[in-house]
N, CA, C and O of each residue as an XYZ file, in Angstrom:
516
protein
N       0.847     -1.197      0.000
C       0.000      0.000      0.000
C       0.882      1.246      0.000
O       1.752      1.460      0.844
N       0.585      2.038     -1.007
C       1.611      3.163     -1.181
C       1.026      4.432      0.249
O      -0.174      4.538      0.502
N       1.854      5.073      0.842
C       1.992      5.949      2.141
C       1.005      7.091      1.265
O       1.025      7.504      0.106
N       0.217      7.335      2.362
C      -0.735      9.129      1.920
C      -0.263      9.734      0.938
O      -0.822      9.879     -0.150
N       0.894     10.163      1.285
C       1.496     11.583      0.477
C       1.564     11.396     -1.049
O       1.211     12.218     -1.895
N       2.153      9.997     -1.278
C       1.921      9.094     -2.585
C       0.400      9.196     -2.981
O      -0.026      9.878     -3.913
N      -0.232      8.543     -2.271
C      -1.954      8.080     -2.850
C      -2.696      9.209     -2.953
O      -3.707      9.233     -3.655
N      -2.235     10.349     -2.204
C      -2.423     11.962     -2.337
C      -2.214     12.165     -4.070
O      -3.021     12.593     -4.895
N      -0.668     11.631     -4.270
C      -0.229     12.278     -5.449
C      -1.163     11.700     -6.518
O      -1.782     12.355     -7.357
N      -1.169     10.352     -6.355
C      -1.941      9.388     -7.318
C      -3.142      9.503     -7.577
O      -3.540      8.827     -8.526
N      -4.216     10.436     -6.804
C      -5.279     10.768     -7.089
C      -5.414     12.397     -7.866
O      -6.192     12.847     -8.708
N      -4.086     13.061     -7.008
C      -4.022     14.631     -8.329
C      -3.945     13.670     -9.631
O      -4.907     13.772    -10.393
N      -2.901     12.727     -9.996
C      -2.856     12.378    -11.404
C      -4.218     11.809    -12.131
O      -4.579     12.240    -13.226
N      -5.013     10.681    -11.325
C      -6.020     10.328    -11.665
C      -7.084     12.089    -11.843
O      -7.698     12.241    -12.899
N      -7.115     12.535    -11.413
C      -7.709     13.857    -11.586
C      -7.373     14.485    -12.674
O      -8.371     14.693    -13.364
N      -6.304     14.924    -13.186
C      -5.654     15.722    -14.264
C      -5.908     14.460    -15.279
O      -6.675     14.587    -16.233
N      -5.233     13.269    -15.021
C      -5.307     12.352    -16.817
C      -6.990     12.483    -17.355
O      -7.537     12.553    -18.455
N      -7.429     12.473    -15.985
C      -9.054     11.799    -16.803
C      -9.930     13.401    -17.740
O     -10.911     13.397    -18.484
N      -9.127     14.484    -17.315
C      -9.504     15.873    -17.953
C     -10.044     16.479    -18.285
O      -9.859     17.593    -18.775
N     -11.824     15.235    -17.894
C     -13.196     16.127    -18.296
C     -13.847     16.124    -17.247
O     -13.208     16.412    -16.235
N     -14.743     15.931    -17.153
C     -16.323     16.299    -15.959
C     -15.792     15.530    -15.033
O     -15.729     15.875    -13.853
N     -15.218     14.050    -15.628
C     -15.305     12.947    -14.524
C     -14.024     13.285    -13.428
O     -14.016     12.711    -12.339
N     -13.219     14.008    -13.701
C     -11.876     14.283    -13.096
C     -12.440     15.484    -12.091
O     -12.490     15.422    -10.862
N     -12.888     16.686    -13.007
C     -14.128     17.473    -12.283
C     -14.897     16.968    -11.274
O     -15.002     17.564    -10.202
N     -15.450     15.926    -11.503
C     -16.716     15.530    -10.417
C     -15.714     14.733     -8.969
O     -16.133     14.785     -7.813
N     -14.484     14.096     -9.324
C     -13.854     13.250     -8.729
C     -13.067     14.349     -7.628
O     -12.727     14.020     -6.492
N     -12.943     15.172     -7.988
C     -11.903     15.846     -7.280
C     -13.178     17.283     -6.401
O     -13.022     18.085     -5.479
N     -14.151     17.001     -7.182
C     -14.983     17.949     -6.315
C     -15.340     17.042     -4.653
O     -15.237     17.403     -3.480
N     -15.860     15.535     -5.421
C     -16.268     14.875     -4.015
C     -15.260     14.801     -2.949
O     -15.419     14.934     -1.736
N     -14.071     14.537     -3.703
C     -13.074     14.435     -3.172
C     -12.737     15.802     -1.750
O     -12.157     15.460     -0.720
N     -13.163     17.119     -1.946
C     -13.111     18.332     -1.138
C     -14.139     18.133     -0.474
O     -14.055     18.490      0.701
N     -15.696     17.406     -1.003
C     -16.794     17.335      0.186
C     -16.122     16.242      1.251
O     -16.432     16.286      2.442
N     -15.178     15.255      0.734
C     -15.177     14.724      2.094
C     -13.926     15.250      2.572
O     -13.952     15.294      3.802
N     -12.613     15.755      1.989
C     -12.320     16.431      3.411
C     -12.618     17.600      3.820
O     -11.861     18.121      4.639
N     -13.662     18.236      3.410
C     -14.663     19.142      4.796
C     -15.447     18.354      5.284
O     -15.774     18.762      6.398
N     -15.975     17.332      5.002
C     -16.454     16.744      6.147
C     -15.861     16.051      6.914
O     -16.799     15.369      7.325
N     -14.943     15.673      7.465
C     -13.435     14.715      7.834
C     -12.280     14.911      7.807
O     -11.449     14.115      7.368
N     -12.045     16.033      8.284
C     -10.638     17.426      7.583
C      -9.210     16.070      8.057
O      -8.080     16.236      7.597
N      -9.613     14.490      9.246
C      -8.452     13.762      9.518
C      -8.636     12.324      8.639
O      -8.299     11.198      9.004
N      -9.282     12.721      7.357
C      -9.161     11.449      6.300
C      -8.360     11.267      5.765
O      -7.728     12.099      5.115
N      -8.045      9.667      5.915
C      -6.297      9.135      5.343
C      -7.109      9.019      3.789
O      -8.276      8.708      3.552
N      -6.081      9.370      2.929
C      -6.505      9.182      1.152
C      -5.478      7.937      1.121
O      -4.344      7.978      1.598
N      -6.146      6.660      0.386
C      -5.037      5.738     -0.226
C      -5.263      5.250     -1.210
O      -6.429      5.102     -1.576
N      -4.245      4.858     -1.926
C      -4.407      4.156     -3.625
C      -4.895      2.509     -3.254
O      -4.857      2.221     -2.057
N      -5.119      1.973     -3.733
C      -5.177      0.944     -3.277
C      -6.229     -0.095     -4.711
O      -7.363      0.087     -5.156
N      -5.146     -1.157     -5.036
C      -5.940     -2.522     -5.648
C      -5.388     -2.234     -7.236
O      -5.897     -2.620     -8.288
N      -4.207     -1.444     -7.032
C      -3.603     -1.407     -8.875
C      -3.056     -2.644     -9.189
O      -2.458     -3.407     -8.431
N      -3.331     -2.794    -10.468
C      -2.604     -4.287    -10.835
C      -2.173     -4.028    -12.367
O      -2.077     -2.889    -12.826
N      -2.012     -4.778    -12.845
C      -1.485     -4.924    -14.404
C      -3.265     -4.479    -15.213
O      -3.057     -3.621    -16.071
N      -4.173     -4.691    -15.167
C      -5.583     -4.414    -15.783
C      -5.892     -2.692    -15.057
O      -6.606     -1.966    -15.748
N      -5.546     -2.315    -14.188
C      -6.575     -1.442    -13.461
C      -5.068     -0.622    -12.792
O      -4.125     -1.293    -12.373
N      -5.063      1.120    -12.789
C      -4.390      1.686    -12.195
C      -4.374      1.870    -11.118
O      -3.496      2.564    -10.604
N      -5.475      1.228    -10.341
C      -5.901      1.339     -8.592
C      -6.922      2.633     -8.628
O      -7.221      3.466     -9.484
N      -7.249      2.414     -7.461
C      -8.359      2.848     -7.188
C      -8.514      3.760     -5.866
O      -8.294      3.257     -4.764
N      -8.975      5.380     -6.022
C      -8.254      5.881     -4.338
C      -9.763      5.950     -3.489
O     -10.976      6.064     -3.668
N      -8.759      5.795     -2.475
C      -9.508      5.163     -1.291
C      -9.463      6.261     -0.135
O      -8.612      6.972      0.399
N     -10.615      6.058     -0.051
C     -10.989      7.233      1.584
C     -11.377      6.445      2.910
O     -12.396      5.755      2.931
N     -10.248      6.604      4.409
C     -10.511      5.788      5.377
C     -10.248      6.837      6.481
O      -9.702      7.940      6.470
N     -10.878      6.034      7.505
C     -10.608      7.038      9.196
C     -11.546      5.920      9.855
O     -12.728      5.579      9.803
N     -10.210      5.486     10.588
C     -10.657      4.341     11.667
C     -11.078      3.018     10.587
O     -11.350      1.988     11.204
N     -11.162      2.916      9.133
C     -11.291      1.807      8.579
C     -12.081      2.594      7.185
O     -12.686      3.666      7.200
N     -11.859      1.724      6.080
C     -13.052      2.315      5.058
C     -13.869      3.130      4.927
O     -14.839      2.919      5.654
N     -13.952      4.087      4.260
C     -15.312      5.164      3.953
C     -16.416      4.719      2.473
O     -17.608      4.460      2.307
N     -14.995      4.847      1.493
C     -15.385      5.017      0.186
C     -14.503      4.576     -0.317
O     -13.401      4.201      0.083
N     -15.241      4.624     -1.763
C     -13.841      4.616     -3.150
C     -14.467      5.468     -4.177
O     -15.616      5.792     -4.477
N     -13.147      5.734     -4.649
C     -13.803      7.181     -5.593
C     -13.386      6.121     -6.642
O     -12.214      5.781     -6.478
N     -14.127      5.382     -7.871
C     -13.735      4.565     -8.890
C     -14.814      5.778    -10.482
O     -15.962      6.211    -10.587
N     -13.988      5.812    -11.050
C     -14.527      6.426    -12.490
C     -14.456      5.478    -13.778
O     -13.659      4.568    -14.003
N     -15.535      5.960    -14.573
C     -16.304      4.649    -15.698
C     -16.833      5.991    -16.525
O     -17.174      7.119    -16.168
N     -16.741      5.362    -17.712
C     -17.085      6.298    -18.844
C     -18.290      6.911    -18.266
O     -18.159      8.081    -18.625
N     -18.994      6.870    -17.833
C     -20.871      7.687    -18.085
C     -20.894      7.761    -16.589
O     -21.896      8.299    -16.119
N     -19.759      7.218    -15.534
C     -20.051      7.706    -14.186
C     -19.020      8.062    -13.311
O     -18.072      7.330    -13.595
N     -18.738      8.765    -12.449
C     -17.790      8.821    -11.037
C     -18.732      7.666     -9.938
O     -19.940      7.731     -9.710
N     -17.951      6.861     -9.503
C     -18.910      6.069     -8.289
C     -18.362      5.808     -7.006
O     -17.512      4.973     -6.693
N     -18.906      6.556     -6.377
C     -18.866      6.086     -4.623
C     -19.263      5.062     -4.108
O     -20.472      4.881     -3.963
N     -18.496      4.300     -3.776
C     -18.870      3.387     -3.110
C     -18.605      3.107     -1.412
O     -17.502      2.772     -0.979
N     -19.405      3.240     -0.839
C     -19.704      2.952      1.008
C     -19.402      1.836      1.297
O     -20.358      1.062      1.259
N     -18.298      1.326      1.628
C     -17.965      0.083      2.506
C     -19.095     -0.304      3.114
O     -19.562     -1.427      2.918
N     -19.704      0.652      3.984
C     -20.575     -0.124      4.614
C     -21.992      0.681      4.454
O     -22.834      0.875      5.330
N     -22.012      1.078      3.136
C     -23.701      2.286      3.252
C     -24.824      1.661      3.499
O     -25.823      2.363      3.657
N     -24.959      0.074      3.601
C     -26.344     -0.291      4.077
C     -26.501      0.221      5.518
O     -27.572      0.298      6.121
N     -25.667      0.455      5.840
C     -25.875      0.511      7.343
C     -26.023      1.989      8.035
O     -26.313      2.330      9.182
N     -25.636      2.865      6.611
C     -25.743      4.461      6.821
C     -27.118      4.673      6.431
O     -27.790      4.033      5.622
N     -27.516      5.966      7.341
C     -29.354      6.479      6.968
C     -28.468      7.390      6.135
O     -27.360      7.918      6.226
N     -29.863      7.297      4.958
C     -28.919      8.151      3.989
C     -30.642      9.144      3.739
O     -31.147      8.795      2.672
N     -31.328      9.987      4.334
C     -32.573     10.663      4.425
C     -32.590     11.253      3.069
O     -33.628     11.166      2.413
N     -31.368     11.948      2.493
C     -31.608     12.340      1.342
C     -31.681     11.705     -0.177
O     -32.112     12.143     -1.244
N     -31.114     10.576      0.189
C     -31.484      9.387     -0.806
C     -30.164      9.653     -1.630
O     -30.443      9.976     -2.784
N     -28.960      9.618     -1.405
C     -28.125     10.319     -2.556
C     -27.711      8.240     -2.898
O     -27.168      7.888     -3.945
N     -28.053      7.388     -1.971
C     -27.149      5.896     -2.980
C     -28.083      5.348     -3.928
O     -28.936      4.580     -3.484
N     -28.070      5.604     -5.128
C     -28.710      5.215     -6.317
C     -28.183      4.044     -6.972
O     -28.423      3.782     -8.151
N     -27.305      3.181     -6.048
C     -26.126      1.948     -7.147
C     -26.253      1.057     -5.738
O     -26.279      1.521     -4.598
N     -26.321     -0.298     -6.114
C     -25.658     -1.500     -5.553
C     -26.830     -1.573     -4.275
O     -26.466     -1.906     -3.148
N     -28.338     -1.209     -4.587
C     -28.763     -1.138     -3.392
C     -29.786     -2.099     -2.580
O     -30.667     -1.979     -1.728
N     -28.972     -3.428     -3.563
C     -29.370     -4.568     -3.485
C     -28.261     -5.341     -2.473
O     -28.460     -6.402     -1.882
N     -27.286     -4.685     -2.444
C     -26.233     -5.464     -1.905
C     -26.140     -5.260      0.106
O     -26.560     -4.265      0.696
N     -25.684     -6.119      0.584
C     -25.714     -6.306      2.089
C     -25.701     -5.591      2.940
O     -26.511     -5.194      3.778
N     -24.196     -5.334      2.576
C     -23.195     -4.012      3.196
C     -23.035     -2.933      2.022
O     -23.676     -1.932      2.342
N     -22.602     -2.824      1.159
C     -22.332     -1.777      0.699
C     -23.607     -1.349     -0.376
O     -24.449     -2.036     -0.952
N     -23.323      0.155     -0.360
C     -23.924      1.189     -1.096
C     -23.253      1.939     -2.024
O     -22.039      2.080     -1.878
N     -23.900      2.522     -3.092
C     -23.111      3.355     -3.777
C     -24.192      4.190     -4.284
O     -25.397      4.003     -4.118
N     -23.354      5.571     -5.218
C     -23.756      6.644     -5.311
C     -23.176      6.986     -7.234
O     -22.066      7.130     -7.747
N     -23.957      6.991     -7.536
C     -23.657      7.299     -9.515
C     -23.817      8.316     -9.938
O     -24.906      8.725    -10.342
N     -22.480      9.125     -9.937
C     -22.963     10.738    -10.352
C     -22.503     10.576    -12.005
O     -21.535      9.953    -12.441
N     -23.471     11.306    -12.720
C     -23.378     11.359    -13.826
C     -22.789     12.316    -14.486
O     -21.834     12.746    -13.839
N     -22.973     12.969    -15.737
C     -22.085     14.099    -16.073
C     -22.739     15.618    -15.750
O     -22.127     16.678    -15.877
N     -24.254     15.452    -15.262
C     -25.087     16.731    -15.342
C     -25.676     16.830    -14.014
O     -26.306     17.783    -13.557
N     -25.381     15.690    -13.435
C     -25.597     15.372    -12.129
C     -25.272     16.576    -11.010
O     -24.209     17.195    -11.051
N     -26.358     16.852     -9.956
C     -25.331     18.448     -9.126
C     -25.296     17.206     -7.756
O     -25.974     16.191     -7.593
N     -24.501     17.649     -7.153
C     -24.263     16.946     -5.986
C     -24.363     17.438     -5.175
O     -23.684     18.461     -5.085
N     -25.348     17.036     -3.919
C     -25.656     17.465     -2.677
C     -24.543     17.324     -1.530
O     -24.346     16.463     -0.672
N     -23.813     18.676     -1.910
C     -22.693     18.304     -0.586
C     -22.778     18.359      0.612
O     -21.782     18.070      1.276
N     -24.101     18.781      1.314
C     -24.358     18.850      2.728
C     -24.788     17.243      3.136
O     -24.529     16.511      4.091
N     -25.446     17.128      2.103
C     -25.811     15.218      2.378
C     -24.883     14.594      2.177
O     -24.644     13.774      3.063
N     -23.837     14.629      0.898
C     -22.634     13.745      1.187
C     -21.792     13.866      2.346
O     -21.087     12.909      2.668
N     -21.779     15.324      3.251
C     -20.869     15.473      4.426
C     -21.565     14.560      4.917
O     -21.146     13.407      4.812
N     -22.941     14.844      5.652
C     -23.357     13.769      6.501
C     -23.277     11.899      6.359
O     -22.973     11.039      7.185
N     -23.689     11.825      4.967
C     -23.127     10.659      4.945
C     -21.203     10.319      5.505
O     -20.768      9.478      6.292
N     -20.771     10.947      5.021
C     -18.921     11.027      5.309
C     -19.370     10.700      6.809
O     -19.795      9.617      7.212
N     -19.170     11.954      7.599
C     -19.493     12.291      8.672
C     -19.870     10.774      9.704
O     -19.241     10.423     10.702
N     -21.332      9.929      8.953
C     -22.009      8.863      9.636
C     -20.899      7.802      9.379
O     -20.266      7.345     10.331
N     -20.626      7.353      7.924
C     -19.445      6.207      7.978
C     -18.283      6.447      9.073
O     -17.993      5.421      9.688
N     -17.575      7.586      9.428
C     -16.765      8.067     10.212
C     -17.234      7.505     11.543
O     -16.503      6.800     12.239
N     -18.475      7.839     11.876
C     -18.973      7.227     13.372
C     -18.919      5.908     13.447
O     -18.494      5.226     14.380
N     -19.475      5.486     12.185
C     -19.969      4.179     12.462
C     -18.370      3.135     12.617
O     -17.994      2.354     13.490
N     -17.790      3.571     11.401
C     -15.911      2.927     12.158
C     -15.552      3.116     13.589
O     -14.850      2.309     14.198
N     -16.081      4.270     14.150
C     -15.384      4.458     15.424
C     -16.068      3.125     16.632
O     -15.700      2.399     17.555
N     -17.196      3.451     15.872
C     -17.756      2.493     17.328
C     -17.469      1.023     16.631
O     -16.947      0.340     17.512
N     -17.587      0.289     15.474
C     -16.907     -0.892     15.135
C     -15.630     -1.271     15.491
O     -15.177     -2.350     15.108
């Protein structure tokens, strides 16, 4: 696992290569969660020979993953079944156990007071796990 300052760097690059909306949208969520979590570790994490890795947001264990796909940026919640999400922002995977996700599109506006709180709740919910 490459150290912060690295997976820091590795997500400016993933930001700048990708050079349209999706780099835009990636690096915007990316500022909602550290205002909501100003002590979130950023890490690269799961590159291999197919896939450049993937950066990762943790404090006290997993938050998210910021993963980008032609037609989406996607968040994914380690554990969003288990987050109240009142404003409804997980639109992906919401069939699945534990995790949740969130599909912002290219025209998509993003509710950053609801994504803090979501941030914010995964943050709790590690602490007390």
């Amino acid at each position: 696992m490459a150290d912060e300052t690295n997976a820091s760097k590795l997500i400016d690059e993933r930001i700048r290569e990708l050079g349209d909306w999706r780099g835009e949208t990636l690096g915007k969520v990316r500022g909602i969660i550290k205002e909501a979590d100003p002590d979130v570790v950023e890490e690269w994490k799961w590159a291999k020979a197919t896939s450049p890795g993937t950066p990762v947001w943790s404090h006290d264990g997993g938050i998210c993953t910021g993963e980008t796909y032609k037609n989406v940026v996607k968040l994914t919640f380690f554990k969003g079944a288990s987050l109240d999400d009142p404003a409804g922002l997980f639109n992906s995977s919401l069939e699945g156990k534990v995790r949740r996700a969130i599909d912002i599109k290219e025209d998509d506006e993003i509710d950053a007071e609801a994504l803090k709180n979501l941030i914010r709740e995964a943050v709790a919910l590690n602490a007390r796990s």
